[in-house]
C-alpha positions in Angstrom: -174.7 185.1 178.4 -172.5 182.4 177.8 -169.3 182.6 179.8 -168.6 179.1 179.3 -170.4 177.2 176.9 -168.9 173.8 178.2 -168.3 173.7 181.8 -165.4 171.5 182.6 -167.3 170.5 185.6 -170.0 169.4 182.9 -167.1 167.8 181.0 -166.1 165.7 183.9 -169.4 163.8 184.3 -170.6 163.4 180.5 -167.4 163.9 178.3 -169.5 164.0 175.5 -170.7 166.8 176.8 -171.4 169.2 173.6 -168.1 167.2 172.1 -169.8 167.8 168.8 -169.8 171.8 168.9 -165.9 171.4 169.7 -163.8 173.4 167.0 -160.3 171.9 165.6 -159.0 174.2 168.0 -160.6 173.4 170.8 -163.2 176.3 170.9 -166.7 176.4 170.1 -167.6 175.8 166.5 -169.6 179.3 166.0 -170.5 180.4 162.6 -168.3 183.7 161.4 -171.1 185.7 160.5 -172.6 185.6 164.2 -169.3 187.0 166.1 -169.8 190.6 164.7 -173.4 190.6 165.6 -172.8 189.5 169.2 -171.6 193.4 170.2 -174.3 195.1 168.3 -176.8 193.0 170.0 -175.6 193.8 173.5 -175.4 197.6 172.6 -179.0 197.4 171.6 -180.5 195.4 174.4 -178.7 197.8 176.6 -179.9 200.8 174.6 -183.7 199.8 175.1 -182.7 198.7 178.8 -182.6 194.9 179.1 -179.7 193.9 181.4 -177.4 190.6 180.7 -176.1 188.9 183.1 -173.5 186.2 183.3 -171.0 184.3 185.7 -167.6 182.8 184.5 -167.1 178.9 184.6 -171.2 179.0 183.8 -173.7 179.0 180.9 -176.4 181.4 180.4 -178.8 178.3 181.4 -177.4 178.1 184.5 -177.2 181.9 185.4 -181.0 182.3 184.3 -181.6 179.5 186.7 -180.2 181.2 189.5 -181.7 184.3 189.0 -185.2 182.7 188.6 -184.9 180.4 191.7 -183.4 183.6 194.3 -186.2 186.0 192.9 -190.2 185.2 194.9 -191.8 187.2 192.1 -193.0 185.7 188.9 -191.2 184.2 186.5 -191.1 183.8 182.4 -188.5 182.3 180.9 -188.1 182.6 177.6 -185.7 180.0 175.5 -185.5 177.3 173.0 -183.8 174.8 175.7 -185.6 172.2 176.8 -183.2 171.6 179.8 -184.8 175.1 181.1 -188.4 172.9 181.0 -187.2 171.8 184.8 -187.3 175.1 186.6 -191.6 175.3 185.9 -193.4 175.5 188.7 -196.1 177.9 190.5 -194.2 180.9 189.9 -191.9 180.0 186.4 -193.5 179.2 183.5 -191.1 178.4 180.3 -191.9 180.0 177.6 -190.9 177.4 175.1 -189.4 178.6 171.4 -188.1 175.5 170.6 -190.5 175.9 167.1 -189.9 179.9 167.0 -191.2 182.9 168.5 -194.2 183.0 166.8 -195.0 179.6 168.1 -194.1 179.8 172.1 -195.7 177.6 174.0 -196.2 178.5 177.9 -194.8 175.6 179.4 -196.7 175.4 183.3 -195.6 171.8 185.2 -198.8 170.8 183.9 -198.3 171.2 180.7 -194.9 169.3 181.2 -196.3 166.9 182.8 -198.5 166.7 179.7 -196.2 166.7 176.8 -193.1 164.5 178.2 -195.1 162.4 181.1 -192.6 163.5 183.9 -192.9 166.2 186.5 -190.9 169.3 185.6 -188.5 168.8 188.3 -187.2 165.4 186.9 -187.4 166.8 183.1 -183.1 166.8 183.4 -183.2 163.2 184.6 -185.7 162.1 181.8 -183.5 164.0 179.3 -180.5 161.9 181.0 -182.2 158.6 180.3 -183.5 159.2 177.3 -180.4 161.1 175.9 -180.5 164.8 174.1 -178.1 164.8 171.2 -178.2 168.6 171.0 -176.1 168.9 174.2 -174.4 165.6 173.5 -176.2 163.5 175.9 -176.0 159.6 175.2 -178.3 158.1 177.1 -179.3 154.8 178.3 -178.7 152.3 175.6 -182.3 150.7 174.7 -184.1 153.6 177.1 -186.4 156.0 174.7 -188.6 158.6 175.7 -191.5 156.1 176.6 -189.4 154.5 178.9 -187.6 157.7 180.2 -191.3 158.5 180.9 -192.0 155.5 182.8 -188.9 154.5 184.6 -189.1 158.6 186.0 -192.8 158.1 186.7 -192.7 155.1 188.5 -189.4 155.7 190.4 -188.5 160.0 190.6 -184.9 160.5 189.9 -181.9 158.7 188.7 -180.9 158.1 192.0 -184.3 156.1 192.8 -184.0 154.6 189.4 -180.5 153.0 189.7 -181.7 152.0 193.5 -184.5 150.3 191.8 -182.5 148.8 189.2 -179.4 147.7 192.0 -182.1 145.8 194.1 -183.6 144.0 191.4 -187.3 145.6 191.9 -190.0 144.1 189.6 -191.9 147.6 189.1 -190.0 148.6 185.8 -192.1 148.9 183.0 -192.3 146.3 180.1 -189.1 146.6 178.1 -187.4 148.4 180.6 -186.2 144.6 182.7 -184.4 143.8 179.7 -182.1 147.1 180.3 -181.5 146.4 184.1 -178.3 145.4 183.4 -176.9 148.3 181.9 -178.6 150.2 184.6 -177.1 148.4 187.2 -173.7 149.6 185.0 -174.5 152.9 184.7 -175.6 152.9 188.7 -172.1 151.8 189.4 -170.4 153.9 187.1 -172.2 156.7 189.0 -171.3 155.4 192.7 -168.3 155.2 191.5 -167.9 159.0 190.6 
């Protein structure tokens, strides 16, 4: 479960950070009718004996991460998240709902690999590139998911990719040369941090 849907340690990197879910009030924006469901769900996972679990100053993400990294068993994951596409490997597959139940797709790194060109591991720094406006992620101006793809095939993760970009190297993919300079910004804005 969601103990904190927007981490302020989230926040402090990417202040756009779900900024659109933000109530007036400063809480999340959630829907009235869902609050009284939220207790009779618990009371019936735990009456058919599914466990939650959940850590203040965290999301749910980030807890079933944890869990699915400490454990050596096998792993399914099952969510609508894309960010959870990173933790596939040998022993997690993600089953993805993203298009319902009734439509999960077993995401294995392969089939990562498949669909968004990247290796699962470096799915969160494609999303970075690329941008996600479901959790408020903007993005590098002029960078889509083709390049996303290629910049994070060619170089691994942001940290290679703002190396790259810093030293001027001549392996980014067409289009992507005309973006090295807000790269080069965006590299320094993360040095900087």
């Amino acid at each position: 479960l969601d103990l904190d849907w927007r981490p302020a340690f989230r926040v402090a990197l990417v202040p756009s950070y779900k900024a659109h879910r933000v109530a007036p009030d400063g809480s999340e924006a959630i829907p009235p009718t869902l609050l009284p469901q939220i207790p009779q769900l618990l009371d019936v996972l735990g009456a058919v004996g599914l466990a939650c679990a959940n850590a203040d100053g965290f999301e749910a993400d980030d807890v079933m991460a944890t869990l699915a990294a400490r454990d050596d068993a096998s792993v399914d994951i099952i969510s609508g998240d894309r960010d959870m596409l990173a933790l596939a490997d040998d022993r997690v597959t993600v089953c993805y709902a993203g298009k319902g139940i009734a439509k999960l797709e077993d995401m294995t790194p392969a089939r990562v690999l498949a669909k968004y060109g990247v290796p699962a591991a470096h799915y969160p720094d494609f999303a970075a590139l690329r941008g996600d406006p479901s959790d408020g992620l903007p993005g590098v101006p002029g960078v889509g998911e083709k390049t996303a793809a290629a910049l994070v095939g060619r170089f691994g993760p942001i940290e290679d990719i703002v190396a790259a970009a810093t030293a001027g190297d001549d392996g980014f993919p067409a289009g992507a040369a005309g973006k090295r300079s807000e790269e080069r910004r965006v590299g320094k804005e993360c040095r900087s941090r």
